[in-house]
C-alpha positions as CSV (number, residue, x, y, z in Angstrom):
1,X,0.0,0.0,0.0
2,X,1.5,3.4,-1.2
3,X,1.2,6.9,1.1
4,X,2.2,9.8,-0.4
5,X,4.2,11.9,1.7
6,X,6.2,15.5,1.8
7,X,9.0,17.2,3.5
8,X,7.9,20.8,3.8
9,X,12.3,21.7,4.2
10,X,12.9,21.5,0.6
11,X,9.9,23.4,-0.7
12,X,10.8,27.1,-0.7
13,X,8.1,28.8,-2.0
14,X,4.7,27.1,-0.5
15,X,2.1,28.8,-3.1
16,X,3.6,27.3,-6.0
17,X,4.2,23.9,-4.9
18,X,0.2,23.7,-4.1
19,X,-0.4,25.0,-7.0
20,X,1.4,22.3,-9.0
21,X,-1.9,19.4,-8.1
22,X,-4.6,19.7,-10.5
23,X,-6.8,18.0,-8.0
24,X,-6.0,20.7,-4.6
25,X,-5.0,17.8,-2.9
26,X,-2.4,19.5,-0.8
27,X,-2.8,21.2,2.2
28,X,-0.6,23.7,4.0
29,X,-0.9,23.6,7.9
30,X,0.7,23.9,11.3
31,X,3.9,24.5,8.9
32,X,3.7,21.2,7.6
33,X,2.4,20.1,4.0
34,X,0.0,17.4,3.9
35,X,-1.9,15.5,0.9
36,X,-6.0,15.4,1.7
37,X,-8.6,13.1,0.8
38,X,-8.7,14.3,-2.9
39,X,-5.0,13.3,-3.9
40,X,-5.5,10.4,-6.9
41,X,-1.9,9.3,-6.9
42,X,-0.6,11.1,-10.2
43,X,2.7,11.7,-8.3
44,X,2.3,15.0,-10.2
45,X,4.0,16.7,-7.5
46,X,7.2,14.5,-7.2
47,X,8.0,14.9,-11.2
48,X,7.3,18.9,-11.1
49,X,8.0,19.8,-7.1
50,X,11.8,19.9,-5.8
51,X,13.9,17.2,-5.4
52,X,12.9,15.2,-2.7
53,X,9.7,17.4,-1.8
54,X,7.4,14.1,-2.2
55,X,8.0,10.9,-2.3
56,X,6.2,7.8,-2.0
57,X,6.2,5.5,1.3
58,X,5.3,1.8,0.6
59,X,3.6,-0.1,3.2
60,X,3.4,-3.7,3.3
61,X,-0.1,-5.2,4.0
62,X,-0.4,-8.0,5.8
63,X,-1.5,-11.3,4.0
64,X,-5.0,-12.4,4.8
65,X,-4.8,-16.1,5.5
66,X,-7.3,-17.3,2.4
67,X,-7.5,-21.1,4.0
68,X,-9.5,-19.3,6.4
69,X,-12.7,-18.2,4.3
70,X,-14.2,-21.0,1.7
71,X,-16.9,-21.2,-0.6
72,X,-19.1,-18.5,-2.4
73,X,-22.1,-17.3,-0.5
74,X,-24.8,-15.9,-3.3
75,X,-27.2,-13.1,-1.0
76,X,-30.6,-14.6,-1.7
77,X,-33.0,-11.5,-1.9
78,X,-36.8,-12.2,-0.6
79,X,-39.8,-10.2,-0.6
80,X,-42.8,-11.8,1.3
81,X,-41.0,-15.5,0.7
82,X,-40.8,-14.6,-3.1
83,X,-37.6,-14.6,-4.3
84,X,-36.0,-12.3,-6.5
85,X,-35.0,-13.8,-9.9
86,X,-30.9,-12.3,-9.8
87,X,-30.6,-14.6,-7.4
88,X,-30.8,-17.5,-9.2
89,X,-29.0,-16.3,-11.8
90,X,-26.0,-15.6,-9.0
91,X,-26.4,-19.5,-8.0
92,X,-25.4,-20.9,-11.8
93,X,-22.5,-18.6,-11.5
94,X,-21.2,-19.8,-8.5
95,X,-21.7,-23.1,-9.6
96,X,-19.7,-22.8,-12.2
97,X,-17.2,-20.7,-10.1
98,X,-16.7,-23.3,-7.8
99,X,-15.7,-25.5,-9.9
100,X,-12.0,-24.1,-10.1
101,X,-11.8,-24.2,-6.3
102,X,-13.7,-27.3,-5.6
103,X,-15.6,-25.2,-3.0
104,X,-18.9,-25.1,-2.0
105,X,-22.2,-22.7,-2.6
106,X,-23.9,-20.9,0.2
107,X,-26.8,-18.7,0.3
108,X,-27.8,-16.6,2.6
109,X,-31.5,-15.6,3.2
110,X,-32.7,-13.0,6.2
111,X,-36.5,-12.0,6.2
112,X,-39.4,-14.0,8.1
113,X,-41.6,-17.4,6.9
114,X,-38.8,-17.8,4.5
115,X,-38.2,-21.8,4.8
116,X,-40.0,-22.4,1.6
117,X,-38.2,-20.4,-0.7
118,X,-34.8,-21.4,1.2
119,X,-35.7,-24.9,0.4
120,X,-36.6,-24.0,-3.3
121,X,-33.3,-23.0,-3.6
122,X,-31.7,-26.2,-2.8
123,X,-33.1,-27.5,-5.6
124,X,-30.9,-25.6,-7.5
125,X,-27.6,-27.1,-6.2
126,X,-26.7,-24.8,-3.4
127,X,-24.5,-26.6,-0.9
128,X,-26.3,-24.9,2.3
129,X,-29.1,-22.3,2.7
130,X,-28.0,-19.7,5.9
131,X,-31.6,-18.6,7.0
132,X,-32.3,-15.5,9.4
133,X,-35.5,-15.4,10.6
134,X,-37.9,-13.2,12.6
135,X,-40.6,-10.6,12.8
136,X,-37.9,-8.3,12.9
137,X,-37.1,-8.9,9.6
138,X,-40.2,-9.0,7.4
139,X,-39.3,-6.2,5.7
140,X,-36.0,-4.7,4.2
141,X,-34.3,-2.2,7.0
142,X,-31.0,-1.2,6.4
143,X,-29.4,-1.5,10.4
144,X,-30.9,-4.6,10.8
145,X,-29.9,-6.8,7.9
146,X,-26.6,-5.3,8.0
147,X,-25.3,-6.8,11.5
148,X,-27.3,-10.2,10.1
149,X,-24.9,-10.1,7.7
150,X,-22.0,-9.3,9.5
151,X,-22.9,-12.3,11.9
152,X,-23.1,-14.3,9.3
153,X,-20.0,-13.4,7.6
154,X,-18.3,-13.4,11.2
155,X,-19.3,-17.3,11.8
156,X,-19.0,-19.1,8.1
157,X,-16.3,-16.6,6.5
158,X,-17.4,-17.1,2.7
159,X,-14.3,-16.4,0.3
160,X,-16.5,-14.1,-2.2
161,X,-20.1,-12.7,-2.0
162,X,-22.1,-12.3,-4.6
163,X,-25.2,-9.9,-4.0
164,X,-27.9,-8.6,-6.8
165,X,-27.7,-5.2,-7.9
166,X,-31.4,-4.3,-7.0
167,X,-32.4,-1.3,-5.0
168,X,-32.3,-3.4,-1.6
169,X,-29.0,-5.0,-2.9
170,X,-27.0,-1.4,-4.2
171,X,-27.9,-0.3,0.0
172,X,-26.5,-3.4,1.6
173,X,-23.6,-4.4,-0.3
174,X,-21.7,-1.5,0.2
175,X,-22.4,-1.1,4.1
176,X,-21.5,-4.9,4.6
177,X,-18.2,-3.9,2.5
178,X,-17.4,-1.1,4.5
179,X,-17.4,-3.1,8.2
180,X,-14.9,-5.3,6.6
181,X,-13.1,-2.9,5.0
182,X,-12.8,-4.8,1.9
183,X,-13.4,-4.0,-1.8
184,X,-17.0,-3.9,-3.8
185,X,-16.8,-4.1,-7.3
186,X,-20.3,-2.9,-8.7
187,X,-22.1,-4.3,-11.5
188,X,-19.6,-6.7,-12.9
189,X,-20.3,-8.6,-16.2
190,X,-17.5,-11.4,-15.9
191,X,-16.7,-13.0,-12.9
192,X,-13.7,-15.4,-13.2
193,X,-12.1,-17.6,-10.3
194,X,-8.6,-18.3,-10.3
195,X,-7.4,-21.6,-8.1
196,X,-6.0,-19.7,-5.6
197,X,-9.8,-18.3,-4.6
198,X,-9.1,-14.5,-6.3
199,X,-11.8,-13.4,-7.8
200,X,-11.2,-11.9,-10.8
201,X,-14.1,-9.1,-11.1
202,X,-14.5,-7.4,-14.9
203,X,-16.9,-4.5,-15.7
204,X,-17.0,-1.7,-17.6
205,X,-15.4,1.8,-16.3
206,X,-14.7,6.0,-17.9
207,X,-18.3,5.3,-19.7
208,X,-17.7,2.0,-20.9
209,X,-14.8,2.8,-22.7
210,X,-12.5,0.4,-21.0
211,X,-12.8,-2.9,-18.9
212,X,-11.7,-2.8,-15.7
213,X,-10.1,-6.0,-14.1
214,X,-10.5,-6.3,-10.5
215,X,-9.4,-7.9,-7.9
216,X,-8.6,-7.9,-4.0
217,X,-5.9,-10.4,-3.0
218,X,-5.4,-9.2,0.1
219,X,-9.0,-8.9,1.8
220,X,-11.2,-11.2,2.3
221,X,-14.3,-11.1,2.0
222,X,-14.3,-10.3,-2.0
223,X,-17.4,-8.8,-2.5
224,X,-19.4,-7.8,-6.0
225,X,-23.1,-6.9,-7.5
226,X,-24.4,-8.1,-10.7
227,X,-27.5,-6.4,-12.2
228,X,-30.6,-8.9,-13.3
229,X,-30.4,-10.9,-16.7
230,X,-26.1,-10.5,-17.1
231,X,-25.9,-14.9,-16.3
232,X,-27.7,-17.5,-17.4
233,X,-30.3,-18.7,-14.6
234,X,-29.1,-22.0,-12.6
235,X,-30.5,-25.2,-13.8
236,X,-32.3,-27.5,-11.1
237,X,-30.3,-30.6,-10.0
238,X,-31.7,-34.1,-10.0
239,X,-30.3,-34.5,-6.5
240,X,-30.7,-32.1,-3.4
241,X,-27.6,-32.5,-1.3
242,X,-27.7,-29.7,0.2
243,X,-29.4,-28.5,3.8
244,X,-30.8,-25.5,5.3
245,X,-29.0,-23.9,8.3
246,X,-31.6,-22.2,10.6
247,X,-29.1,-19.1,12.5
248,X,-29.2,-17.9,16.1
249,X,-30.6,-14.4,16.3
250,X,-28.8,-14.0,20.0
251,X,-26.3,-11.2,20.4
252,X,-27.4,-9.3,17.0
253,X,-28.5,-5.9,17.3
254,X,-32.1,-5.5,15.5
255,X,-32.6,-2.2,17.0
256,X,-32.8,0.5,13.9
257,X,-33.8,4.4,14.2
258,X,-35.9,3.7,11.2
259,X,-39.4,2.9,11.9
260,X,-41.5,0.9,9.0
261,X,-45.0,2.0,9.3
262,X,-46.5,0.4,5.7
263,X,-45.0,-1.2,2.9
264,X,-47.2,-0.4,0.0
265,X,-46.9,-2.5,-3.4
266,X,-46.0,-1.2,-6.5
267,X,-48.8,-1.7,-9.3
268,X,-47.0,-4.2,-11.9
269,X,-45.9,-2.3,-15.1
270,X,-44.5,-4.0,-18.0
271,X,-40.9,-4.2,-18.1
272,X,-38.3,-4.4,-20.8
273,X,-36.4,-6.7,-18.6
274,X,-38.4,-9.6,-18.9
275,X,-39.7,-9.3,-22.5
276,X,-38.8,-11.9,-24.9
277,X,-38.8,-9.6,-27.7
278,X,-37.6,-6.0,-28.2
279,X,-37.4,-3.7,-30.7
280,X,-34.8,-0.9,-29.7
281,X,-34.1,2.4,-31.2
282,X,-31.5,4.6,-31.5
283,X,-30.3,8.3,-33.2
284,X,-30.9,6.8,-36.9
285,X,-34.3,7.9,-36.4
286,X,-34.7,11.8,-37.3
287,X,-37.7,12.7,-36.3
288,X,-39.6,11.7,-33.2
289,X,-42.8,11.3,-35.4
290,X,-40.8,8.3,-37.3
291,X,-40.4,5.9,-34.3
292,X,-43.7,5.4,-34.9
293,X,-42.6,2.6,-38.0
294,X,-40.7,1.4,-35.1
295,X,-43.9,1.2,-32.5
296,X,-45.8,-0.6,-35.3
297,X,-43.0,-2.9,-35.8
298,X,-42.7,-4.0,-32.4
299,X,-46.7,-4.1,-31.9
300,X,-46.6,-6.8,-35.0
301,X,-43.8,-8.8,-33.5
302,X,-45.4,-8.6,-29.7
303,X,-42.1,-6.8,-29.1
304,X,-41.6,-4.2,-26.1
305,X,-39.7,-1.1,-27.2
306,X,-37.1,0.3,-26.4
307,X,-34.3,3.2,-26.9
308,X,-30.8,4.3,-26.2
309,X,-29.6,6.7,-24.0
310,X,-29.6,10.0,-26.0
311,X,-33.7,9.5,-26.8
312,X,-34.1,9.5,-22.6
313,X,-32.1,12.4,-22.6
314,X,-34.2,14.9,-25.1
315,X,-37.5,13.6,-23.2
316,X,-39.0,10.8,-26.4
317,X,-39.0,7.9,-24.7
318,X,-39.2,7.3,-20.3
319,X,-36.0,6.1,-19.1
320,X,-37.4,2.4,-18.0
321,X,-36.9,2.1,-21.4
322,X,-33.6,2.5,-21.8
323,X,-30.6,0.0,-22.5
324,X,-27.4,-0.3,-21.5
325,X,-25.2,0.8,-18.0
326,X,-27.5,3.5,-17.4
327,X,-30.2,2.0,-18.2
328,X,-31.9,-1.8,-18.4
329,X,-30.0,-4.5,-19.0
330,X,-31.9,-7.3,-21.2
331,X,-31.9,-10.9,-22.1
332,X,-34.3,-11.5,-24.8
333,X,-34.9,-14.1,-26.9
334,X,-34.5,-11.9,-30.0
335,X,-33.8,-8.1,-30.2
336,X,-33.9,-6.0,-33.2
337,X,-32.1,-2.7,-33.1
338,X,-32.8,0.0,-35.9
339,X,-30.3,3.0,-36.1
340,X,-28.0,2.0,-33.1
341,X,-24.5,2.2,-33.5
342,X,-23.6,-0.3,-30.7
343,X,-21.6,1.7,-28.4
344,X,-20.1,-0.6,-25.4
345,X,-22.6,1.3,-23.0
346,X,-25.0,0.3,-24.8
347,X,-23.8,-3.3,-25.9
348,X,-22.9,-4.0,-21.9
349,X,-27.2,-3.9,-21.3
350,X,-28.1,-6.7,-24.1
351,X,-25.4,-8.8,-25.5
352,X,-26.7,-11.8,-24.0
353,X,-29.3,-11.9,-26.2
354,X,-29.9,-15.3,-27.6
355,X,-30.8,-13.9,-31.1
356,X,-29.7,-10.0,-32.5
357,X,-30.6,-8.3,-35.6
358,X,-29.3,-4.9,-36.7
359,X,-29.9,-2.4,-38.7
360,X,-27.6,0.1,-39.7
361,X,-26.8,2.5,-42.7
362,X,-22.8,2.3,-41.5
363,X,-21.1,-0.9,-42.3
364,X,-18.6,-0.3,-39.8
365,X,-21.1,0.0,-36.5
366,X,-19.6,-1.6,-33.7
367,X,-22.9,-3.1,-33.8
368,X,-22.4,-5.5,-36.2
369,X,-19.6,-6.9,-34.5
370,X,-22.4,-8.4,-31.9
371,X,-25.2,-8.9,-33.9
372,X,-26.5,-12.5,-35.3
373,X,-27.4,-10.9,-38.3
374,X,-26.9,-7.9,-40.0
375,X,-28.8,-5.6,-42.4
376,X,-27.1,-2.4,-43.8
377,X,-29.6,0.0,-45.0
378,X,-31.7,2.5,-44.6
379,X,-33.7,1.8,-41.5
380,X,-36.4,4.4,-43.6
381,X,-36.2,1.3,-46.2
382,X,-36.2,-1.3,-44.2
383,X,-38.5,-0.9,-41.5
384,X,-41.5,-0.2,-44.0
385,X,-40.5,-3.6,-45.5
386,X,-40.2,-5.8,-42.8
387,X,-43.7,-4.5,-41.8
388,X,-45.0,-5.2,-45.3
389,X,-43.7,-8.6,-44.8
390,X,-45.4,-9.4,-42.0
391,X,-48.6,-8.0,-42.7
């Protein structure tokens, strides 16, 4: 672990040496020079400051014994003893995870009158189902389910934790990261294991214009979210092996200052996320008055529509219908994009796809480097045509 530091004796004038961090990350007091909270590393200041003015401190960290913490425990998110769908998905990628370890697959479920969905999910190979239960925890509080899942981290010490990146998911993860001080990687799309137990987390970072490999050698537990419909769901076994593990509630601090009066339900609302077929636009379309081709299109196919980024941002389309790491991500059995270049942002939300059609005057559309099959034209052409043809 690196630490910048400075000796104020060799900088003569003060002023100028601040001056020389883009980022005002040093601070002048009590006499003494000191990087703040908003230094990033660029070690600006030792190329351009006097000789000697900073330099760099290397701390060793100590190494966490990885014997210590097995297996990959998959956060099994309940509402009312339904199960959200990531889940699952998290399962087969464990599953498959574990197979470079030969480790086992936990999950863990806190909430009340949950043994029914906790034994569901034996049926999809999951080595042992941790189970929390009580009043306390019918519904989602923050406090509460984070000491439950400090306890149960504290007794079973899991190697890696995989957690859905849903709204009740985006709150937890990071508090239960931040009491072990160890790392969070948010809304990965690869997740590779190496033998030694690393996990090697991969997701898009600067806007999807790079992929970031990460990893966290040194702390245990490795911790990341993955957003609905990025794996494929796990596949029941023809065995259950597994068991369910009903956990002691003594010693675990329930007590929250936030006081759920009424959980109201929201009304359903279709959802591009679960749609077999989409139709998706993008900036090939002009005018707002010509997505209409695109409506009638999707109406003939049963489709749902849907858009890129830019057509959320001048107000056309609502952004729960958006694409990509803004936005949605999708899984469709077939989606058919008209005018979309295929930027990575947008890519990231829907190349799992099992079947992809584009459209696309350009030839060279990154696109087409996804897509099943390609059509370069005119979507003003096309669109009319592929109507016609389905009458």
């Amino acid at each position: 672990m690196a630490e910048l530091k400075f000796n104020t004796d060799k900088v003569k004038d003060i002023e100028s040496f601040i001056k020389l961090c883009p980022f005002g990350a040093i601070e002048y007091k009590n006499g003494e020079l000191h990087p703040n909270a908003a230094c990033k590393m660029c070690k600006l200041c030792i190329k351009k400051g006097p000789e000697g003015a900073a330099y760099i401190v290397e701390h060793e960290k100590e190494a966490v014994d990885k014997s210590l913490w097995q297996g990959i425990c998959v956060y099994a998110e309940q509402v009312r003893g339904k199960v959200h769908p990531v889940a699952y998905e998290l399962i087969g990628k464990a599953r498959e995870l574990v197979k470079v370890t030969n480790q086992k697959v936990y999950c863990l479920m806190i909430g009340h009158n949950c043994d029914a969905s906790a034994n569901d999910l034996l049926r999809y190979g999951v080595d042992e189902v941790f189970v929390y239960d009580d009043i306390c925890l019918e519904h989602f509080n923050i406090e509460p389910y984070t000491a439950v899942f400090e306890n149960y981290i504290n007794n079973n010490k899991p190697s890696a934790i995989l957690v859905g990146a849903t709204p009740v998911g985006r709150q937890l993860a990071p508090r239960v990261a931040a009491r072990f001080r160890t790392g969070l990687t948010a809304d990965c799309t690869v997740l590779q294991m190496d033998e030694n137990t690393d996990l090697q987390q991969i997701r898009p970072a600067f806007g999807g214009n790079i992929m970031a490999q990460i990893h966290t050698p040194n702390n245990r537990p490795q911790m990341a979210t993955v957003r609905y419909k990025i794996f494929e769901k796990a596949q029941p076994v023809e065995k259950i092996t597994g068991k369910i593990t009903h956990c002691s509630l003594d010693g675990i601090n329930l007590k929250s200052r936030i006081n759920v009066i009424s959980v109201d339900d929201k009304p359903p609302v279709k959802s591009i996320e679960n749609a077999e077929i989409i139709v998706a636009v993008g900036r090939g379309f002009k005018k707002v008055e010509d997505i209409e081709m695109a409506k009638t299109l999707a109406k003939k196919l049963g489709a749902e529509i849907a858009c890129t980024r830019p057509l959320v941002e001048n107000g056309t389309f609502d952004a729960k219908c958006q694409i990509g790491l803004s936005g949605r991500t999708v899984r469709p059995k077939l989606i058919i994009t008209l005018g979309i270049s295929g930027a990575v942002q947008f890519a990231a939300g829907m190349n799992n796809s099992d079947y992809i059609i584009a459209v696309n005057s350009d030839p060279k559309a990154s696109i087409f480097k996804i897509a099943h099959c390609g059509i370069v034209g005119d979507i003003y052409k096309i669109v009319p045509q592929l109507i016609e043809r389905l009458g």
